[in-house]
Biopython code that builds the backbone (N, CA, C, O; Angstrom):
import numpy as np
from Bio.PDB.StructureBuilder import StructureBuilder

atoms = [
    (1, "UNK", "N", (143.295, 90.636, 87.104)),
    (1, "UNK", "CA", (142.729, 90.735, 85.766)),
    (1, "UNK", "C", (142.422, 89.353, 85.202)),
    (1, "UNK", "O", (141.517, 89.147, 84.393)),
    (2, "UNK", "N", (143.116, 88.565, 85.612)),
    (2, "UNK", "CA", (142.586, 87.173, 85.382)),
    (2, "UNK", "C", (141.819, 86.473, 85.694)),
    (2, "UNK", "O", (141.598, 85.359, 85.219)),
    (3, "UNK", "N", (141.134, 87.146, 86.779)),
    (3, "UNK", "CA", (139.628, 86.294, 87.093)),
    (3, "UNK", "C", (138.564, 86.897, 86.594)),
    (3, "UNK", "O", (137.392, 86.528, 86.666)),
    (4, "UNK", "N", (139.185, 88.215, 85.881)),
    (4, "UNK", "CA", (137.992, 88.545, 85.077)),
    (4, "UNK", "C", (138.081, 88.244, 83.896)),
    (4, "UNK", "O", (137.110, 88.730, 83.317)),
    (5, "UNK", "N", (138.596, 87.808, 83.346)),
    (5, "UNK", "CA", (139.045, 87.229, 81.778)),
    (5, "UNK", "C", (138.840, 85.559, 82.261)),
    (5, "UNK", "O", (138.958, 84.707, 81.381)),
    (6, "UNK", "N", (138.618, 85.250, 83.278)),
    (6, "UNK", "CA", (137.845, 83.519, 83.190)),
    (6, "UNK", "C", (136.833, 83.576, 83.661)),
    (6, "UNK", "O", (136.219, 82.534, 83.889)),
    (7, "UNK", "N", (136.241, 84.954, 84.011)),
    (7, "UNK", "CA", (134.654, 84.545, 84.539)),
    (7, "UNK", "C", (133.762, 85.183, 83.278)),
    (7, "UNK", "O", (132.556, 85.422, 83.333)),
    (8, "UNK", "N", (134.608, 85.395, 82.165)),
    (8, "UNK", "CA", (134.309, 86.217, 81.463)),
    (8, "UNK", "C", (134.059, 84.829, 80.359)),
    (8, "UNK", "O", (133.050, 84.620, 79.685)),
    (9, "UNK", "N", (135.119, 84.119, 80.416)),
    (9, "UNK", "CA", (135.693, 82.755, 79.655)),
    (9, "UNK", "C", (134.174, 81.956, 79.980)),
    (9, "UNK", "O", (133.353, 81.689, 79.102)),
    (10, "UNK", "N", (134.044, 81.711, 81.137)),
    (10, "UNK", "CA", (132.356, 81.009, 82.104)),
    (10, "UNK", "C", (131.184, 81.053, 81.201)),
    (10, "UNK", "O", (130.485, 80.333, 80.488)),
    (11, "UNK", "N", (131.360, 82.486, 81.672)),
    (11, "UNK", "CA", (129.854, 83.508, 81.120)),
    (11, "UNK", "C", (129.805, 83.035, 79.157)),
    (11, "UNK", "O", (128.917, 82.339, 78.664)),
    (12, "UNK", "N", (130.696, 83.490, 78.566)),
    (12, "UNK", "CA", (131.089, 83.222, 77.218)),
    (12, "UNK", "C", (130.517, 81.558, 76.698)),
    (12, "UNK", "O", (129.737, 81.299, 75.781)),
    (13, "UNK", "N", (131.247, 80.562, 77.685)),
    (13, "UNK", "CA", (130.854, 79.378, 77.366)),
    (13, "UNK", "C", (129.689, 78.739, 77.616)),
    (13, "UNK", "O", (129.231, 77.754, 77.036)),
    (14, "UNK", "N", (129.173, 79.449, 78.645)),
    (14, "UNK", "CA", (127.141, 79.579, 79.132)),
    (14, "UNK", "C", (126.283, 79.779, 77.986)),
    (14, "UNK", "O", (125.221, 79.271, 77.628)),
    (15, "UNK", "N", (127.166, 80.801, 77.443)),
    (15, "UNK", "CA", (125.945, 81.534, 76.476)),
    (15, "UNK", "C", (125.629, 81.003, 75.268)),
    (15, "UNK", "O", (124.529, 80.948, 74.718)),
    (16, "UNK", "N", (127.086, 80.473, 74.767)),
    (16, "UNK", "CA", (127.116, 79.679, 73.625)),
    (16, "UNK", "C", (126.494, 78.576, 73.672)),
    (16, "UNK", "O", (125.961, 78.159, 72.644)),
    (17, "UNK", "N", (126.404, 77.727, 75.080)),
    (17, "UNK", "CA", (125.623, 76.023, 75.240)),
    (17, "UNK", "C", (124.237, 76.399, 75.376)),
    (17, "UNK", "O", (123.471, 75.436, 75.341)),
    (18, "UNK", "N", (123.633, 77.676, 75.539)),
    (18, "UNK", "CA", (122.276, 77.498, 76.324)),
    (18, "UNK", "C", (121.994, 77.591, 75.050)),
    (18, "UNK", "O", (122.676, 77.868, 74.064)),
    (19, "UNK", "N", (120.206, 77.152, 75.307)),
    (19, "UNK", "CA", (119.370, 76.599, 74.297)),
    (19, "UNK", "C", (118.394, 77.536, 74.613)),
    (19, "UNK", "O", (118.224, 78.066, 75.711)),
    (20, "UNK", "N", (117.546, 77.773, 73.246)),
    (20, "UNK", "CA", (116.456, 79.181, 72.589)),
    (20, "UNK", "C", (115.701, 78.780, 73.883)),
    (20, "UNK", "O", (115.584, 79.656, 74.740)),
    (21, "UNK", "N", (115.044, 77.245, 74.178)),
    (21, "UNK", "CA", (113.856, 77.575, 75.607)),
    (21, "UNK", "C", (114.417, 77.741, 76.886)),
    (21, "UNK", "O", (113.622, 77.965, 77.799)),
    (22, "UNK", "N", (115.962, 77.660, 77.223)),
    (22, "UNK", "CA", (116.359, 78.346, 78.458)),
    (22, "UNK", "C", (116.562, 79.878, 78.469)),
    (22, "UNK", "O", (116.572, 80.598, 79.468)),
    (23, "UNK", "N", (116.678, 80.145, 77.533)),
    (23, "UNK", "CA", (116.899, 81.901, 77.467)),
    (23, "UNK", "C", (115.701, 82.168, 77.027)),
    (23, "UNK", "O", (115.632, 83.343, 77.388)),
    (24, "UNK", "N", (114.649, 81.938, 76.485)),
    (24, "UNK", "CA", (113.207, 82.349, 77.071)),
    (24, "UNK", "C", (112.329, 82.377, 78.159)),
    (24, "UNK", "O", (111.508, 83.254, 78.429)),
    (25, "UNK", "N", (112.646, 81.024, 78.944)),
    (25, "UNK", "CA", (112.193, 81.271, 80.056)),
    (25, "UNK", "C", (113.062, 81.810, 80.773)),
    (25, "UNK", "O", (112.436, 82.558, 81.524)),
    (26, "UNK", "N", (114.500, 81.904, 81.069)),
    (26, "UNK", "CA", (115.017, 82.802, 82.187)),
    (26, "UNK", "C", (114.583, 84.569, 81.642)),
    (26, "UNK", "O", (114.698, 85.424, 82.520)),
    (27, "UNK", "N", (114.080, 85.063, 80.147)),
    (27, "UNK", "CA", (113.761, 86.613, 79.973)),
    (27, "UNK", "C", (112.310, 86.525, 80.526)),
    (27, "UNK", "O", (111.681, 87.540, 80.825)),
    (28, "UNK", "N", (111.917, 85.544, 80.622)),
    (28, "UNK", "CA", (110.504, 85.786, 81.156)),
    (28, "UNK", "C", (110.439, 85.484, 82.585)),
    (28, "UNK", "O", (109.524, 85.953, 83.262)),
    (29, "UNK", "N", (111.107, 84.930, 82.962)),
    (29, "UNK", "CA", (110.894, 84.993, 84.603)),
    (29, "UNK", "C", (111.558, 86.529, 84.886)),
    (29, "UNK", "O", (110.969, 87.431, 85.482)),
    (30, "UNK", "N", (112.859, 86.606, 84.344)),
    (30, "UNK", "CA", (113.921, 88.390, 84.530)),
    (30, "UNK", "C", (112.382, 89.135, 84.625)),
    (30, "UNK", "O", (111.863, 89.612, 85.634)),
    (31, "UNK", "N", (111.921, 89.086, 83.473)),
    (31, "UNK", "CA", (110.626, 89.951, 83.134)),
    (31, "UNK", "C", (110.032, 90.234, 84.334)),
    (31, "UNK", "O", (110.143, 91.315, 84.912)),
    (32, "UNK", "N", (109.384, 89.265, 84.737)),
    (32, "UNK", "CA", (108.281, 88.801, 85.575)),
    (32, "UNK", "C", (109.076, 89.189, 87.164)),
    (32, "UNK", "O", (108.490, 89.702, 88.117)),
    (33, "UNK", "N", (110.069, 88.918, 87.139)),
    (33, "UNK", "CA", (110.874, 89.447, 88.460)),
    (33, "UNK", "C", (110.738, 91.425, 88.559)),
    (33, "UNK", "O", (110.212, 92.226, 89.332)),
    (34, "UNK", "N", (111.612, 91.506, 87.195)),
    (34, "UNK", "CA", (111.304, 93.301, 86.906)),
    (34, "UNK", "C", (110.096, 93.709, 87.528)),
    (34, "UNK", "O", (110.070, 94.258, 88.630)),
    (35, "UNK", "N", (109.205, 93.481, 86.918)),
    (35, "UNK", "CA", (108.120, 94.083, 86.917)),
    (35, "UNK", "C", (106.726, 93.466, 87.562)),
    (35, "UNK", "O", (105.529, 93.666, 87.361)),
    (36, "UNK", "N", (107.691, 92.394, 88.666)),
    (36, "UNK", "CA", (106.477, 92.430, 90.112)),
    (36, "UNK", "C", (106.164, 93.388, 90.647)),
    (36, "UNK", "O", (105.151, 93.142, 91.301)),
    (37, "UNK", "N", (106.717, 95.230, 90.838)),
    (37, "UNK", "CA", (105.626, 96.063, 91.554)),
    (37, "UNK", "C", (104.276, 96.114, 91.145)),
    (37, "UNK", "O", (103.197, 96.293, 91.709)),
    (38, "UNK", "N", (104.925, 95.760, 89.207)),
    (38, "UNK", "CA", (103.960, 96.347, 88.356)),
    (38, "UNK", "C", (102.525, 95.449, 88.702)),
    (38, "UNK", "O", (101.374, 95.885, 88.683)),
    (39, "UNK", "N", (102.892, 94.326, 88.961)),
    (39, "UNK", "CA", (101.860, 93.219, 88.768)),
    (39, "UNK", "C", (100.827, 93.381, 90.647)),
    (39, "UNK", "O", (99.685, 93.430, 91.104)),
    (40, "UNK", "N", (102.103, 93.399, 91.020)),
    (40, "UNK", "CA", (101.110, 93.344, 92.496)),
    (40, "UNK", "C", (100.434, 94.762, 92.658)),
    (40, "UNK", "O", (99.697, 94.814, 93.642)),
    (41, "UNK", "N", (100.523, 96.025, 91.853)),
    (41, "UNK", "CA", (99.549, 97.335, 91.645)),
    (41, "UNK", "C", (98.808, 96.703, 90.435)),
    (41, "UNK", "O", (97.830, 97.447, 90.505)),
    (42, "UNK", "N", (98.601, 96.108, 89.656)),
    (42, "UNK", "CA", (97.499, 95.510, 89.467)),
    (42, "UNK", "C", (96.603, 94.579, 90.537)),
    (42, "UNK", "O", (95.378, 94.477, 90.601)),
    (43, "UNK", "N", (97.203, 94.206, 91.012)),
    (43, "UNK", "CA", (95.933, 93.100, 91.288)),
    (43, "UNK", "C", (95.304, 93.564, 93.062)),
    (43, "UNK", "O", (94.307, 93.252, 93.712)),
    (44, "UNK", "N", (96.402, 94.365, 93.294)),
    (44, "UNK", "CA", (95.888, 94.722, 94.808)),
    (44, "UNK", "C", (95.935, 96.343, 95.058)),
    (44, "UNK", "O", (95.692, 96.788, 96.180)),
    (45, "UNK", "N", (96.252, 97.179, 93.990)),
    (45, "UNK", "CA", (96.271, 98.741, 93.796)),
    (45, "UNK", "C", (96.178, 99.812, 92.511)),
    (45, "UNK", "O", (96.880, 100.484, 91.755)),
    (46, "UNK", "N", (94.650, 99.435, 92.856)),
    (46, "UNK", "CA", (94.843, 99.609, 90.969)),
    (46, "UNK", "C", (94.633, 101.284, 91.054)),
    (46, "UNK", "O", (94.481, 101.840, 89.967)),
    (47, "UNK", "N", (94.618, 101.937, 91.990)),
    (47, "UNK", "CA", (94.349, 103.374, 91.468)),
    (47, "UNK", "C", (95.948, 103.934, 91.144)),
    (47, "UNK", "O", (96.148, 104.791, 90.283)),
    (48, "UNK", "N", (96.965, 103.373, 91.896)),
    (48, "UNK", "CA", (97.648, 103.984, 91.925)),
    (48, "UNK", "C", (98.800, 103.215, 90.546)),
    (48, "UNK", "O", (99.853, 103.685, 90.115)),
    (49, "UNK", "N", (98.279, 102.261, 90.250)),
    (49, "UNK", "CA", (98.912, 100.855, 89.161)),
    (49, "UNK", "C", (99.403, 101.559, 88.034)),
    (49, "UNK", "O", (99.947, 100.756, 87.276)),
    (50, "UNK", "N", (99.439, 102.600, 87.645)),
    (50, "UNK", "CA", (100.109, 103.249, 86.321)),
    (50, "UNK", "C", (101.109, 104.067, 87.393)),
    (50, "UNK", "O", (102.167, 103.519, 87.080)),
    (51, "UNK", "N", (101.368, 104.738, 88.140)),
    (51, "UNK", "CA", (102.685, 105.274, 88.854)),
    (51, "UNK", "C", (103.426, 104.465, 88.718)),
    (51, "UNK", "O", (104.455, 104.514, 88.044)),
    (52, "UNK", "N", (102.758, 103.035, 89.738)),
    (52, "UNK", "CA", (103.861, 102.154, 89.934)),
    (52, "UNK", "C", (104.631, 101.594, 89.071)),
    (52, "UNK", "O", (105.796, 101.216, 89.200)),
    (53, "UNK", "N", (103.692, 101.540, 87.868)),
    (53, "UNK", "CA", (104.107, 100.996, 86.481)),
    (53, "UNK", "C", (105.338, 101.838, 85.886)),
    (53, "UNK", "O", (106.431, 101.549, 85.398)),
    (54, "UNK", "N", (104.795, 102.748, 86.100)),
    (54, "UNK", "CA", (106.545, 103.916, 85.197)),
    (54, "UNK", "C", (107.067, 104.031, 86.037)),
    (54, "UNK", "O", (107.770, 104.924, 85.563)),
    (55, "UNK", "N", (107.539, 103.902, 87.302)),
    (55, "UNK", "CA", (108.074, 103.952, 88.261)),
    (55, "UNK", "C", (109.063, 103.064, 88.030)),
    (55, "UNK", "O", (110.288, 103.166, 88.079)),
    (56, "UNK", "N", (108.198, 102.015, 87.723)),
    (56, "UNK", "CA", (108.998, 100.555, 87.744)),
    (56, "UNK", "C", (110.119, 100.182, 87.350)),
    (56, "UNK", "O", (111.018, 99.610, 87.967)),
    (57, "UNK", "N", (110.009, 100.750, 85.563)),
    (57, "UNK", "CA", (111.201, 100.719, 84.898)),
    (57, "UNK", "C", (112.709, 101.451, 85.399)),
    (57, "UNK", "O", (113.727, 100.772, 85.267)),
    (58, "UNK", "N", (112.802, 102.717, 85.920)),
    (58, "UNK", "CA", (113.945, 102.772, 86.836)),
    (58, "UNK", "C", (114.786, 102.209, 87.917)),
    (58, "UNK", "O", (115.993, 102.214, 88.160)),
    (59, "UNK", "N", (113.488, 101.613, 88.610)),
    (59, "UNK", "CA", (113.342, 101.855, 89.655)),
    (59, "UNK", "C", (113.915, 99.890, 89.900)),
    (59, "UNK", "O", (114.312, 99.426, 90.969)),
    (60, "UNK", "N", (113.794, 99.208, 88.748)),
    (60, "UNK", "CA", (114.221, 98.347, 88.670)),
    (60, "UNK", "C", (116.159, 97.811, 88.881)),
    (60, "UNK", "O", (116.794, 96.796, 89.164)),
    (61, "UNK", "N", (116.370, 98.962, 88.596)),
    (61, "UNK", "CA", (117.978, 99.205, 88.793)),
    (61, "UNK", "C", (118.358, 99.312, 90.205)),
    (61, "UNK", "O", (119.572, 99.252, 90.400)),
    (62, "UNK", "N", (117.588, 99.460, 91.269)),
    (62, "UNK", "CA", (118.008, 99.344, 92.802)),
    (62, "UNK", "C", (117.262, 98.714, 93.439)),
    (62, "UNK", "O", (116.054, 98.921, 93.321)),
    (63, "UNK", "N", (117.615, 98.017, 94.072)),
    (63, "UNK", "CA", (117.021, 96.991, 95.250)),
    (63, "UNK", "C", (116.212, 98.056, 95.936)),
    (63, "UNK", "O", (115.016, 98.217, 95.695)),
    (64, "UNK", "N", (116.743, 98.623, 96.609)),
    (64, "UNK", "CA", (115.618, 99.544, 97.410)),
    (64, "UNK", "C", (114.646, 100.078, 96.970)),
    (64, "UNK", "O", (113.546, 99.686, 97.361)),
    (65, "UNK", "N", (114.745, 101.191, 95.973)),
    (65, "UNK", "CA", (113.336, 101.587, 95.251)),
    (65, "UNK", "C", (112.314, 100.385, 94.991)),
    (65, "UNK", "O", (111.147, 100.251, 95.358)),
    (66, "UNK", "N", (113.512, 99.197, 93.905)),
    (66, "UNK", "CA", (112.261, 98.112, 94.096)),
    (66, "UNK", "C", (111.694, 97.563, 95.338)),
    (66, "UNK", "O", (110.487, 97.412, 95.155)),
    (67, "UNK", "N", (111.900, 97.347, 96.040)),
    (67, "UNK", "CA", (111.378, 96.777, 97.189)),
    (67, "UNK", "C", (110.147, 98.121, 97.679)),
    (67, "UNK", "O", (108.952, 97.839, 97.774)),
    (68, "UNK", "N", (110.576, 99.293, 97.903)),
    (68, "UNK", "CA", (109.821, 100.199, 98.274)),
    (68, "UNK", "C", (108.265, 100.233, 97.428)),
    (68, "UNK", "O", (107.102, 100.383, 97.804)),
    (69, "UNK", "N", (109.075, 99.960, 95.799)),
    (69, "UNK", "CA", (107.434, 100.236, 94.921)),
    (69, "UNK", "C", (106.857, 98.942, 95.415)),
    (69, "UNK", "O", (105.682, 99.146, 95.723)),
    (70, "UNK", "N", (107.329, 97.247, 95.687)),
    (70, "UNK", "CA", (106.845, 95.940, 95.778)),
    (70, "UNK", "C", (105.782, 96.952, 97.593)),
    (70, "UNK", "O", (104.572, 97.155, 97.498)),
    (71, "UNK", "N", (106.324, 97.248, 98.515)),
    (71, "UNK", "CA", (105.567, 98.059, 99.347)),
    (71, "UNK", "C", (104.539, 98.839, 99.194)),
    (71, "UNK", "O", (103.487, 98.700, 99.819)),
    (72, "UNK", "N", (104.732, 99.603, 98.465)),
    (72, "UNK", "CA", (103.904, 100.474, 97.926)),
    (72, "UNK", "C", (102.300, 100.118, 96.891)),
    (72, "UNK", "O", (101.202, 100.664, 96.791)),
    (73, "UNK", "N", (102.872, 99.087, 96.367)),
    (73, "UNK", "CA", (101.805, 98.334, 95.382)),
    (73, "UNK", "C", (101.114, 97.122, 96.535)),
    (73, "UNK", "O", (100.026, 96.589, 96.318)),
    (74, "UNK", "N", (101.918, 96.835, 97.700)),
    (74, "UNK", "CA", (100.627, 96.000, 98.455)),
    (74, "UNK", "C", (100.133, 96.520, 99.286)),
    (74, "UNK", "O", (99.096, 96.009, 99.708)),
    (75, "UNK", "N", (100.658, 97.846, 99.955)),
    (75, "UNK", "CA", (99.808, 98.741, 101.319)),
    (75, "UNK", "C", (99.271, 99.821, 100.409)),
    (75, "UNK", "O", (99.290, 100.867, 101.058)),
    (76, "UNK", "N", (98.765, 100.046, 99.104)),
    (76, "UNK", "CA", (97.934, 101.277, 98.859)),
    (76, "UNK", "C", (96.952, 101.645, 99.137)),
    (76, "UNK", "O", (96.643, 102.831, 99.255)),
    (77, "UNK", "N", (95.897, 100.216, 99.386)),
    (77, "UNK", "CA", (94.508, 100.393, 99.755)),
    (77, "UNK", "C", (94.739, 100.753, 101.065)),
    (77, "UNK", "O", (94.436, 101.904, 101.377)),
    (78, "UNK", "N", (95.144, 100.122, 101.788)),
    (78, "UNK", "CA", (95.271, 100.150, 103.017)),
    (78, "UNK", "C", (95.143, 101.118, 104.221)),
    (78, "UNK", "O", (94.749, 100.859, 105.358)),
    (79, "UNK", "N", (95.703, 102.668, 103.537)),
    (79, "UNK", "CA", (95.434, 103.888, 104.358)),
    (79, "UNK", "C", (94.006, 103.962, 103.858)),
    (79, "UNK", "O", (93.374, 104.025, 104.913)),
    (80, "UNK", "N", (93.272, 103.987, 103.032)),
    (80, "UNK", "CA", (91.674, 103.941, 102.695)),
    (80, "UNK", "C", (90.729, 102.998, 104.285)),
    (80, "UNK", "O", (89.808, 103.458, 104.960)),
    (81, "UNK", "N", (91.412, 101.643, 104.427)),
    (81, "UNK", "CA", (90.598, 100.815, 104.647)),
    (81, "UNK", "C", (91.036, 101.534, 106.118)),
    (81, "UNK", "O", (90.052, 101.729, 106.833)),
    (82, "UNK", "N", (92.164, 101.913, 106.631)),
    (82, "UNK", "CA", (91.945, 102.153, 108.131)),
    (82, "UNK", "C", (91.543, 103.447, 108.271)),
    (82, "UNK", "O", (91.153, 103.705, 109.409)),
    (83, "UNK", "N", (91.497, 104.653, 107.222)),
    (83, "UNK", "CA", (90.780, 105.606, 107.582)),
    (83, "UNK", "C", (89.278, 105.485, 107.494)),
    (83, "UNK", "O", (88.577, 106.343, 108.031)),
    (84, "UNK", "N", (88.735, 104.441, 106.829)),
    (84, "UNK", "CA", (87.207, 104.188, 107.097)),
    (84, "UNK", "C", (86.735, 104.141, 108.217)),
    (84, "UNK", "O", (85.727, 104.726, 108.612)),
    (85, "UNK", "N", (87.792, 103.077, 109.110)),
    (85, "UNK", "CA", (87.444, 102.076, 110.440)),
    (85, "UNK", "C", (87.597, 103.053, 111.479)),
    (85, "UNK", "O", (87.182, 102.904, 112.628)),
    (86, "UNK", "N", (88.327, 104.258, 110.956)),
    (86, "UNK", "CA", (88.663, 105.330, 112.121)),
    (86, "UNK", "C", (87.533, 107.122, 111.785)),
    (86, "UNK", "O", (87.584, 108.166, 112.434)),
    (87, "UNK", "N", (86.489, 106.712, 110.314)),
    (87, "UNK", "CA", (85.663, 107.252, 110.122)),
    (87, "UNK", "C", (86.862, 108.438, 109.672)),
    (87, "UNK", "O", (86.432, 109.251, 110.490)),
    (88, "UNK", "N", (87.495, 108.846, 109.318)),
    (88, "UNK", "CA", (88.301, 109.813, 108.895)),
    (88, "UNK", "C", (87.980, 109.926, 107.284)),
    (88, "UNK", "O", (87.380, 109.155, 106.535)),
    (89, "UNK", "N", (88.517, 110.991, 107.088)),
    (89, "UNK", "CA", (88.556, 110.941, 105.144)),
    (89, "UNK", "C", (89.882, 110.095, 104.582)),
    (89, "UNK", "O", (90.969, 109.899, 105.126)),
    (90, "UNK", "N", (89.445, 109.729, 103.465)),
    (90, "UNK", "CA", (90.541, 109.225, 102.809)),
    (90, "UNK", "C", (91.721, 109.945, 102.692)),
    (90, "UNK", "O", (91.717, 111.175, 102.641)),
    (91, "UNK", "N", (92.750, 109.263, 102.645)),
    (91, "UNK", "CA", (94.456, 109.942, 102.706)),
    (91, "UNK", "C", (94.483, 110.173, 101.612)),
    (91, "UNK", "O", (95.168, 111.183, 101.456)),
    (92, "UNK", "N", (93.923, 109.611, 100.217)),
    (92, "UNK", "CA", (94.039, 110.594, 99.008)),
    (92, "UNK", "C", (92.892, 110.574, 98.188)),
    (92, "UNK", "O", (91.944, 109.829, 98.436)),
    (93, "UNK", "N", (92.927, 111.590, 96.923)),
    (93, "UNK", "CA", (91.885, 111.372, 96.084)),
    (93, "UNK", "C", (92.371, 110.457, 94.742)),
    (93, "UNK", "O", (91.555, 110.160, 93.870)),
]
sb = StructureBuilder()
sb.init_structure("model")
sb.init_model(0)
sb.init_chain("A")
sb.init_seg("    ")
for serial, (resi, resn, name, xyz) in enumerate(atoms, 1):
    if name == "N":
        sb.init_residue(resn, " ", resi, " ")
    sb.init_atom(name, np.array(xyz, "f"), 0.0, 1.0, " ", f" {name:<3s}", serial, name[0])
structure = sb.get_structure()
């Protein structure tokens, strides 16, 4: 119980020294960390970029889901572009 009552003591004395532009930029990088599926289904999957987007916010709580949507938001086009090359229909509408 005592190393949680001094990492607690740590954390406590962190919070009190940091300064308004370190705790803005570390919520904006947190941010920007969160909600990289969101950003990479913008810029490389945009049909599917609002799923990924509400997706996101849960989905932010586990490593795996996140990693799966960060997957998901860079291979979306992708079944499109090889069902072209293989003359097939698209895998979705």
């Amino acid at each position: 119980m005592e190393t949680i009552q001094t990492y607690f003591a740590i954390f406590n004395n962190a919070w009190q020294q940091a300064d308004w532009v370190f705790l803005l930029l570390f919520g904006l990088f947190f941010l920007a960390v969160w909600f990289l599926p969101s950003l990479l289904a913008l810029l490389l999957n945009r049909r599917h970029a609002g799923k990924i987007a509400l997706l996101n916010v849960p989905a932010g709580f586990s490593v795996i889901a996140w990693v799966a949507l960060c997957v998901w938001a860079v291979t979306g086009k992708l079944g499109d572009k090889l069902a072209a090359k293989a003359k097939l229909a698209p895998v979705a509408e």
